[in-house]
MARRO-468959 format. One line per 8 residues: their letters; for each residue x, y, z of C-alpha. Coordinates in steps of 0.1 Angstrom, whole numbers, plus 2048, in hexadecimal, padded with zeros to 3 digits. Each point is the difference from the previous one (the first is absolute). Example, Ala and Ser with C-alpha at 12.3 -4.5 7.8 and 13.67 -1.06 7.14 Angstrom:
% MARRO-468959
as) 87B 7D3 84E; 80E 822 7F9
END
This chain:
% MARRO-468959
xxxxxxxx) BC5 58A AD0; 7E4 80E 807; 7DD 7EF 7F7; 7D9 80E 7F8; 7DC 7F1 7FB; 7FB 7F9 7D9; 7EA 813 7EF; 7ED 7E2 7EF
xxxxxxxx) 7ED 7EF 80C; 7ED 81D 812; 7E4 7FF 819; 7DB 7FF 7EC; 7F0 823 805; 7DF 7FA 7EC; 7E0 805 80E; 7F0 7E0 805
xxxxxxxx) 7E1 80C 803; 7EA 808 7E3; 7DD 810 7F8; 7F5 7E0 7ED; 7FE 7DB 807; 814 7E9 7E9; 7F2 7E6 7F8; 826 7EF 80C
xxxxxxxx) 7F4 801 823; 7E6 7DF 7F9; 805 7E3 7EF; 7FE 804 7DC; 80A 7DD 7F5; 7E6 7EB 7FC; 80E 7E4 7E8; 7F9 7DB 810
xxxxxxxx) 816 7ED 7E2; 81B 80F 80D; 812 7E4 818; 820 810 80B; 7F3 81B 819; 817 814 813; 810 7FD 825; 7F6 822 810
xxxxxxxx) 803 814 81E; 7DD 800 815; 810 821 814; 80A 820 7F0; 823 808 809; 803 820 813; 81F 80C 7F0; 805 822 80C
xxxxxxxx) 7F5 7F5 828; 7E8 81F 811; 7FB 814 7E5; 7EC 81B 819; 813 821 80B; 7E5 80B 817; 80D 7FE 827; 810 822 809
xxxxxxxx) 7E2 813 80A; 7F3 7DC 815; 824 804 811; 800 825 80A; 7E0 80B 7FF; 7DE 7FF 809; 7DD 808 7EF; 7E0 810 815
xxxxxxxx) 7E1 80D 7EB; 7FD 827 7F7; 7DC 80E 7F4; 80A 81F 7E9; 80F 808 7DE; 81B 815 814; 818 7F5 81D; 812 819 814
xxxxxxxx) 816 7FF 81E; 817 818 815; 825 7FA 804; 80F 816 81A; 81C 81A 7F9; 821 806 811; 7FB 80B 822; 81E 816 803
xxxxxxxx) 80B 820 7E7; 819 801 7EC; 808 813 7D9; 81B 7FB 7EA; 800 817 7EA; 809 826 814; 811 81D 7F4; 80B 81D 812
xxxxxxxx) 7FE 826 7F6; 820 808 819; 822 7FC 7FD; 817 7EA 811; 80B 814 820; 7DC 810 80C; 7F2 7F7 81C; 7D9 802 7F1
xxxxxxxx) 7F4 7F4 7E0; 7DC 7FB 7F1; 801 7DD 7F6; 7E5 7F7 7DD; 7F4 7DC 7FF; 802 7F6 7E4; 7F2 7D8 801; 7DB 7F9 7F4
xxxxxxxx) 7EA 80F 81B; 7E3 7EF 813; 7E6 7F2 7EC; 7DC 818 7FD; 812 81A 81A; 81F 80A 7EB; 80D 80A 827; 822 7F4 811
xxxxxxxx) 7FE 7EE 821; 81A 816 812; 7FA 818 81A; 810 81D 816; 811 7F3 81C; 80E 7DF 7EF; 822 7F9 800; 80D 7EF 7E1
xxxxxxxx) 820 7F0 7F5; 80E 809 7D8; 816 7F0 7EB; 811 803 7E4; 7F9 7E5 7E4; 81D 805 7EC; 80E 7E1 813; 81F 80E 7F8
xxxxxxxx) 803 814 821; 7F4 7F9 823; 7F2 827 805; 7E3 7FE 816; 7ED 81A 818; 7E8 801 81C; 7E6 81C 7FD; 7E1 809 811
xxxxxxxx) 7E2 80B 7EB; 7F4 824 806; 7E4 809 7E8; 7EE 7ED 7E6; 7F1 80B 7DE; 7E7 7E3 7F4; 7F8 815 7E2; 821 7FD 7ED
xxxxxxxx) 810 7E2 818; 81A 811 80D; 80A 803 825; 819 817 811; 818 7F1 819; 81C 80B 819; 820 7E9 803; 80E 7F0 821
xxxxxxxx) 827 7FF 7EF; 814 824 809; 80B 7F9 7DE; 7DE 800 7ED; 7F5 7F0 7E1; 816 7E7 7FA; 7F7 7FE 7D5; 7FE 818 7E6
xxxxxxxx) 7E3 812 7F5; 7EA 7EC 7E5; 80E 7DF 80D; 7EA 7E1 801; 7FD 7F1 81F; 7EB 7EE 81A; 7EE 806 823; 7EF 7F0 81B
xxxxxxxx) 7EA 809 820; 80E 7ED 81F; 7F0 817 817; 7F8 824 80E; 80B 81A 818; 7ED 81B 814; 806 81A 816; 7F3 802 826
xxxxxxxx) 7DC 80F 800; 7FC 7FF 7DB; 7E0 7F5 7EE; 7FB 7D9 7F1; 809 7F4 7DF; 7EB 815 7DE; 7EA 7E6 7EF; 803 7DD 7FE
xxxxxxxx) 809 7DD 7E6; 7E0 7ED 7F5; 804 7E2 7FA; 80E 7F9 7DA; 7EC 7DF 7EF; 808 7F1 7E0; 7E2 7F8 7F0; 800 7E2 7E3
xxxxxxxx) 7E5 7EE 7F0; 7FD 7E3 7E4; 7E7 7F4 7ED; 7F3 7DB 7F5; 802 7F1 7DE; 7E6 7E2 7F5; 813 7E4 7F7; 7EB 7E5 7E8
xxxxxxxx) 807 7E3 7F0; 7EE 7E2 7EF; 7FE 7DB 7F4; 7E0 7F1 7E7; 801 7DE 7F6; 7E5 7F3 7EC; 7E5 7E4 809; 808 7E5 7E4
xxxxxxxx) 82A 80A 80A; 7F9 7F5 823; 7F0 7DD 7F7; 81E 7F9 7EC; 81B 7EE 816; 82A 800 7F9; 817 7E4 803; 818 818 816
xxxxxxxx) 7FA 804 825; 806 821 809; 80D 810 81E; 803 829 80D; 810 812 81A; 7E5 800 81A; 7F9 7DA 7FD; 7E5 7FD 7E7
xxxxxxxx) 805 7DF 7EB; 7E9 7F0 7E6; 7FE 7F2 7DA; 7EB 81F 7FA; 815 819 7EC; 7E5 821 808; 808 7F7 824; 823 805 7FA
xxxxxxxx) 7FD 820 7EE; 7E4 80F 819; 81A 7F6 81E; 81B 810 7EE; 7EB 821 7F6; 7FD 7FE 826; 820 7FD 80B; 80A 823 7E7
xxxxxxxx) 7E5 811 80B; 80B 7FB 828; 826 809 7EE; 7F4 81F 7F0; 7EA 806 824; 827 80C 80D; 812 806 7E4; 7E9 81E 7FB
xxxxxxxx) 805 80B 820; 823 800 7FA; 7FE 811 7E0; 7E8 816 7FB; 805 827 7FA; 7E5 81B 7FD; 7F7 80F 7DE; 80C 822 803
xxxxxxxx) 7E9 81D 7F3; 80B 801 7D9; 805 7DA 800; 7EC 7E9 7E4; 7F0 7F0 81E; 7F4 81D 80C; 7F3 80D 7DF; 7EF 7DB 7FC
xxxxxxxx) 7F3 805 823; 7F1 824 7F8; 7F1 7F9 7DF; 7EA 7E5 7F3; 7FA 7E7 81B; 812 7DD 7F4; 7FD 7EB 819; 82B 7FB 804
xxxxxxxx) 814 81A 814; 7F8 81E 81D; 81A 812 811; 818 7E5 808; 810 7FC 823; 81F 806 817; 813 7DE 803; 81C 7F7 813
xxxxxxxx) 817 803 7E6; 7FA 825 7F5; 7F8 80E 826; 823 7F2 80B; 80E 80E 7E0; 7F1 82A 809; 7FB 7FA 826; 81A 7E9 806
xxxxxxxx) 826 7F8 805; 813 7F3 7DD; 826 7F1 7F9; 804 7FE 7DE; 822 7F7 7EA; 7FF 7D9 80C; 7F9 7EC 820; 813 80D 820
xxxxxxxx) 81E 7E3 7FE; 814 80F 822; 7FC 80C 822; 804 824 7FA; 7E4 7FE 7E4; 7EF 7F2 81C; 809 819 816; 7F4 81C 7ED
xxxxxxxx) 7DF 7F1 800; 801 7FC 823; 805 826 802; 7E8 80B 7ED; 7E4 7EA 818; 80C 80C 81A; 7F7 823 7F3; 7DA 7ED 7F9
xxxxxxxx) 7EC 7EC 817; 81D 7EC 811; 7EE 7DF 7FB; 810 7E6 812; 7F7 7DF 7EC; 7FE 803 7D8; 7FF 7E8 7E9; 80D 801 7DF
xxxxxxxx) 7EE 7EE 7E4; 817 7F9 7DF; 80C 7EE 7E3; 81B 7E1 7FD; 81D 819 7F6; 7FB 819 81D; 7F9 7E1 817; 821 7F6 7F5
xxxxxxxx) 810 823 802; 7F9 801 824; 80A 7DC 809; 821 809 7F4; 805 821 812; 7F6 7EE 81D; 817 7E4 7FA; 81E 817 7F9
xxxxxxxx) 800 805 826; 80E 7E4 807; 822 801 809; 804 7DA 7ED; 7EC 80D 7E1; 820 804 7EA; 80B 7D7 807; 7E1 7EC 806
xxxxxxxx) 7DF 800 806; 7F9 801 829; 7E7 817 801; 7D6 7F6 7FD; 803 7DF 811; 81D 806 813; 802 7DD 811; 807 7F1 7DB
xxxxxxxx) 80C 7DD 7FB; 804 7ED 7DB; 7DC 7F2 804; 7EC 81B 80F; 7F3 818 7DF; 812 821 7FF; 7E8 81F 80B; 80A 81C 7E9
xxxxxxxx) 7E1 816 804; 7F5 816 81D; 7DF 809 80C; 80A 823 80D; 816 817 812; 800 819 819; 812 824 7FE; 7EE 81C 811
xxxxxxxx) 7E1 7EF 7FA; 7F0 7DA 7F7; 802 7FB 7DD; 7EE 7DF 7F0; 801 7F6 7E1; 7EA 7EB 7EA; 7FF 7F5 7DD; 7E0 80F 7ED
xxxxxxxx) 7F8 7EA 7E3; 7F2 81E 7EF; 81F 814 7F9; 80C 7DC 7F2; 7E6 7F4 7E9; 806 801 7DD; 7E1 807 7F7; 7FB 820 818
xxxxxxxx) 81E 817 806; 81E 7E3 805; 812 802 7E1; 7F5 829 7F9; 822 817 7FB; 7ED 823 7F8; 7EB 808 829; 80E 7E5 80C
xxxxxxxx) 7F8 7F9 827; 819 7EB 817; 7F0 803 820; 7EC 815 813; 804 808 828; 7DE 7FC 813; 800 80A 825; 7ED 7E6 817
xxxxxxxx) 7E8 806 81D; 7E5 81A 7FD; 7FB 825 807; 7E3 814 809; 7F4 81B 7EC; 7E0 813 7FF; 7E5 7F1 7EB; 7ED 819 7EF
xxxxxxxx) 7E1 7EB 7FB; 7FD 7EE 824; 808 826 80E; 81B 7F1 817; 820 7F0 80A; 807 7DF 7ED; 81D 7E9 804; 808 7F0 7DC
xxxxxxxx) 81C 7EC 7F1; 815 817 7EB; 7F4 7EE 7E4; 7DA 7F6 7FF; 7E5 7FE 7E5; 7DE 80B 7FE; 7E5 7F5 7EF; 7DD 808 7FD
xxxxxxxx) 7E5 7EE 814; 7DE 80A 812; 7E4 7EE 814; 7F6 7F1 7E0; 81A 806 7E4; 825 7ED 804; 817 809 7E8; 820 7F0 80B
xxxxxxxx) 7FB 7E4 7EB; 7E0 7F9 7EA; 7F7 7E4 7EB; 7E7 7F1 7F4; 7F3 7ED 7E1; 7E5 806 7E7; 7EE 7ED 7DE; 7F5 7E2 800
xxxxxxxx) 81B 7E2 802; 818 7F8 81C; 7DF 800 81C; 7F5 821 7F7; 7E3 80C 7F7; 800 829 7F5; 7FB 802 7DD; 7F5 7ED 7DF
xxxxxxxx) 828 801 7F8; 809 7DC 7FC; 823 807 810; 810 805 821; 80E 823 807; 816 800 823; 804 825 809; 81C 812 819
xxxxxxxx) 800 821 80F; 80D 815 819; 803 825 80B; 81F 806 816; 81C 818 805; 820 801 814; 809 819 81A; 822 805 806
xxxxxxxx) 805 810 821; 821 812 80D; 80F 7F9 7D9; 81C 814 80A; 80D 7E3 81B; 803 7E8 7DD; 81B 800 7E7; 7FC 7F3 7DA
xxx) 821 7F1 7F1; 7FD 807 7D8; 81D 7F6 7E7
END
């Protein structure tokens, strides 16, 4: 019979942060006659362990200082030609045909990149049929994208007229004598760019709050401890702020020309909102790789993502970040390989003995290329997007190692990690990570406000470089 988690008693999902101090964080029973006082707790328990998400970036990643409002970068195109979408005017059996290229042209030129002399190879993209030629490229018409070529086969065009199919250059041919090749390939660059979002936050406490002193010692994430509750809640506005410091970065999307954002951005200044920014999330999404319809649960799932990277970047090492379920998807892919899977349990540790703890997980696997896997807490907290059903996100493929790309600010060759962020700095502005404290309580000094206002901010985006070498897994 099979079993399930109950419903009731869930896990707690409500903020608990507020925008007010209540007066339950000090002491608020003063009453001496009373003589039976209560056994407490000194320590606040820390029920729900690390509650931070913030790690990938740290793990991946790398930050180094940017000066503008824009950042751009070139990602080179493929170096060889190929189109996929190619008619022919002629019917089957001739031995010329003009050829019209049909795939999006070059970018600002509207030109193809084939010329007289090439030889090519078509093929038929039916996939029903194996019908392929060799042909050698005789005259080129830029203007409407059409070329006229002269088959090798004594039998011609192998495919109807009108049929879709596919060609590629693999070299040329010239007679004795004759002149060079007509024109030449520049160089094809794919330019991208993103912009950085300011990122704020903020914590106030006032000066007769921070004389007053709780009975409950206190304790965060990052090692701050005390009796003083605004400490607590100043460490903790902290630590979200550092979450939300990636979790942007992750999430952000740009607000498309139409957008509320953008018509708050347009109009009357606000103060909140600009143009938004390309995070990881929505460039893998439109520039990337995607498997949706569940986590790939078998080897030949696997192997179709395989194939499709090797059509990319061929990255050798990857590491794929995800939550418990697809963690466990792959664990038991991998441990369905064993031939002693069906009757026991050999595989993990495979030197096993009764006191020895049984090793059911796996770190990675290699098949073509290195694949890694780690757990991001992220995908699993219940209080981000662990527990979502509508966009949910299981995992997320991330290349390792760096690339080098053309920086369009530096005017030259840069390696970077794949995944990097930029923030804004100068000789005398750092805006990685700001804060500072104004009033007039907690040892500052700014203002006649009788309070202590702790402010955060940064001004950062994320450049994902070579997004078509990642892969996003979404339900």
């Amino acid at each position: 019979m099979a079993g399930s988690v109950a419903g009731n008693p869930t896990f707690a999902l409500q903020p608990s942060a507020e925008q007010v101090v209540l007066q339950t964080n000090y002491i608020t029973n003063f009453d001496f006659l009373n003589q039976y006082l209560p056994d407490t707790y000194e320590k606040e328990f820390e029920r729900y362990g690390n509650r931070t998400v913030a790690s990938f970036l740290r793990m991946v990643g790398a930050e180094m200082p940017s000066n503008s409002d824009l950042i751009k970068w070139a990602e080179q195109g493929r170096l060889h030609t190929k189109y996929i979408n190619v008619t022919s005017a002629a019917a089957a059996g001739q031995d010329t045909a003009v050829l019209t290229i049909n795939d999006t042209l070059i970018p600002n030129t509207g030109s193809i990149a084939l010329r007289v002399g090439q030889t090519i190879m078509i093929s038929d993209n039916t996939g029903a049929s194996v019908l392929t030629n060799k042909a050698l490229i005789t005259a080129v018409d830029t203007a409407n994208a059409t070329i006229t070529v002269a088959y090798y086969e004594a039998a011609g065009q192998q495919v109807a007229a009108a049929v879709v199919t596919s060609l590629f250059v693999y070299g040329s041919e010239f007679q004795k004598g004759s002149s060079g090749m007509q024109g030449q390939l520049e160089a094809d660059d794919v330019i991208f760019s993103n912009s950085p979002i300011i990122i704020k936050d903020r914590y106030a406490v006032s000066g007769s709050d921070m004389a007053q002193i709780g009975w409950i010692e206190v304790t965060t994430e990052n090692g701050a401890t005390g009796f003083l509750w605004y400490l607590k809640s100043e460490h903790e506005t902290r630590l979200r702020f550092e979450d939300y410091l990636e979790t942007a970065m992750v999430e952000a999307v740009p607000a498309i020309a139409g957008s509320g954002v953008a018509a708050i951005a347009a109009g009357v200044a606000s103060g909140v909102g600009n143009k938004g920014s390309e995070g990881l999330f929505y460039v893998v999404n439109n520039r990337g790789n995607v498997w949706s319809g569940g986590n790939p649960s078998t080897l030949a799932e696997f192997d179709s993502i395989i194939q499709r990277l090797d059509k990319q970047g061929s990255i050798e090492e990857n590491v794929i970040f995800l939550n418990r379920e697809f963690g466990f998807d792959i664990d038991d892919m991998l441990a369905s390989q064993n031939s002693y899977g069906a009757n026991g349990t050999s595989y993990g540790l495979f030197d096993n003995d009764k006191d020895m703890a049984l090793n059911l997980g796996f770190t990675g696997f290699r098949r073509g290329y290195d694949f890694y896997k780690s757990d991001w807490k992220y995908l699993n907290d219940p209080t981000m997007r662990g527990g979502l059903e509508g966009g949910k996100i299981n995992g997320i493929l991330v290349p390792a190692g760096s690339t080098t790309v053309y920086d369009q600010v530096l005017g030259k060759n840069a390696k970077r990690p794949f995944l990097h962020v930029r923030y804004r700095a100068s000789e005398t502005e750092d805006r990685r990570y700001k804060t500072w404290i104004t009033g007039s309580a907690g040892g500052a000094a700014t203002s006649s406000l009788d309070a202590m206002e702790v402010n955060f901010l940064s001004e950062r985006a994320l450049c994902t470089l070579g997004a078509n070498n990642f892969f996003l897994f979404k339900q």
